[in-house]
N, C-alpha and C positions, 0 to 999 in steps of 0.2 A: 788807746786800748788796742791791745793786741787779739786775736781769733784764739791763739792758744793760752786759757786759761793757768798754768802752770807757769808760762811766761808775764802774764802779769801777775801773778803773786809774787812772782821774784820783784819785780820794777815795783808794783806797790808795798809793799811789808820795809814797814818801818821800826825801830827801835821804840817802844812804849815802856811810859815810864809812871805811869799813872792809871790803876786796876780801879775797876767797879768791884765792890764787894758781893759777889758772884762765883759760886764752885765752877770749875772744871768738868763737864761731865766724865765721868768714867769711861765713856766709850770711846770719846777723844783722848782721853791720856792713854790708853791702850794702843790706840792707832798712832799717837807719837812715839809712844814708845818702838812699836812697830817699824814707825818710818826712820827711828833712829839704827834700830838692828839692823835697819836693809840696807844704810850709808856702804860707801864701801872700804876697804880698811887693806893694807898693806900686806901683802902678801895671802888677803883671806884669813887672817889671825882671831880677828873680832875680840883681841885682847882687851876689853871695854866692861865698862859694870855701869850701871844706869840706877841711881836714887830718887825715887820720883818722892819729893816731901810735900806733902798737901794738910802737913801738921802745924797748926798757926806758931804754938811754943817751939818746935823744933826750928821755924824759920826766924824767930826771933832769938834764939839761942844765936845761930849761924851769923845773922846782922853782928849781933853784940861783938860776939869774933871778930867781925869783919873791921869794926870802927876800933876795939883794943887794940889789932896790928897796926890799924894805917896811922893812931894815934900814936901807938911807938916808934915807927918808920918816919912822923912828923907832915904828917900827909892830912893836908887842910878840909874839912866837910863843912857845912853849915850844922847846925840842930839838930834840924828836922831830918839830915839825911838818912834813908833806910836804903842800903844796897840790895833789895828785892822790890822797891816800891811800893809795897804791899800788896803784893800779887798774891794769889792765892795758893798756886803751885810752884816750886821750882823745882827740877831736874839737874841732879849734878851727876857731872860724867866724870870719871876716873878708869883709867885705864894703866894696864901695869908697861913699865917703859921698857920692855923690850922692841925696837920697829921705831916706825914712825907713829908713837903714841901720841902727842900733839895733832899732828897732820889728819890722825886717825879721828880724834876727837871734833876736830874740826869740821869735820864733813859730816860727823854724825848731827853735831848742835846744828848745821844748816839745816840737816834734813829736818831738825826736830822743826825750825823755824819756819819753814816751808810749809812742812804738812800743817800746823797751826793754822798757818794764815788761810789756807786753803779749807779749814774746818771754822773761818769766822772766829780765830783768838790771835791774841798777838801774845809780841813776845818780846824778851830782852836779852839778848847774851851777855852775863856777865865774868869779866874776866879778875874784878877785883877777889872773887872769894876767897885769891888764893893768901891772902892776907889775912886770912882765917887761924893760918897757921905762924903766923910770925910771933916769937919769943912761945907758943903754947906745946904740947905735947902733942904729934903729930896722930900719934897711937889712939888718945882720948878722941880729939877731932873723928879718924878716922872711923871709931867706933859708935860715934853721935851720927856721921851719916851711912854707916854698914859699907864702908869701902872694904874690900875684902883686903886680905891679908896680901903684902908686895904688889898692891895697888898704888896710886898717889892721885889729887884730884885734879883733874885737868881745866875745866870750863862750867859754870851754870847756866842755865838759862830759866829766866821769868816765865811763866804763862798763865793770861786771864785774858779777861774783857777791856781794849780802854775804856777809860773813864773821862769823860771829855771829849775836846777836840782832839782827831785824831792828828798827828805831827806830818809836817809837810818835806817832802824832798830838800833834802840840803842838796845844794850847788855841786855837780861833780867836777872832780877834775880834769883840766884839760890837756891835751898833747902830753897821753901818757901810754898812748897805742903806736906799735909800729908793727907793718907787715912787711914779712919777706916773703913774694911770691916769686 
């Protein structure tokens, strides 16, 4: 363990994939949200829209999407698979793609997953959603999660309680630093 706190939320916060059935408090997803706005973004743009869904039917709309694309595209799951885990919130980020919208969105979903873990939740970034969209009407989708108009969806992320044991450090990779001093 490290003295600065922030520093170990990074090294500990892991990818959870398994919620207690457990709301979010309201005053936490304001402050994610929060921690999401203050990422920082390309040029200062904050070209970004933030969908905070904590609607059990609306996340299971988005699942159903999510398994119709990857079913099309021939993209193997088991059953039981649910791409939100059953978390109780997810956060999807959509930003309109003038800039580095990707890049942009990136740095927000971290911040989200950071300040979580620093508030006692964890989290999942998922990047399958985007398969939400495969063979469906982009426009429909868009308007099930209020992406604004010349927006597109970038990234979701999970957030709840795990449920279980919490998941251990996978193995980092090696001999993949080099300094020029």
């Amino acid at each position: 363990m490290y003295e600065n706190e922030t520093i170990n939320d990074i090294l500990t916060r892991r990818s959870v994939r398994k919620y207690a059935d457990k709301p979010v408090p309201e005053k936490d997803i304001e402050l994610l949200v929060k921690s999401a706005i203050y990422a920082p973004s390309a040029n200062n743009k904050q070209l970004w829209h933030f969908t905070v869904i904590a609607d059990d039917d609306t996340i299971e709309k988005m699942n159903v999407l999510v398994k119709e694309g990857m079913d099309e595209l021939g993209i193997e799951k088991d059953d039981a698979f649910h791409v939100f885990h059953h978390a109780p919130l997810v956060i999807v980020l959509s930003s309109s793609l003038i800039g580095f919208s990707e890049l942009n969105a990136g740095c927000a979903v971290e911040n989200i997953a950071i300040a979580a873990k620093s508030l006692g939740l964890d989290t999942c970034i998922i990047g399958q959603t985007r398969y939400m969209y495969q063979g469906k009407d982009p426009v429909d989708i868009n308007k099930l999660l209020k992406i604004p108009e010349g927006y597109e969806h970038d990234v979701s992320i999970t957030v709840g309680y795990a449920k279980g044991d919490y998941p251990e450090a996978k193995p980092r990779r090696k001999n993949i630093v080099d300094y020029i001093r």
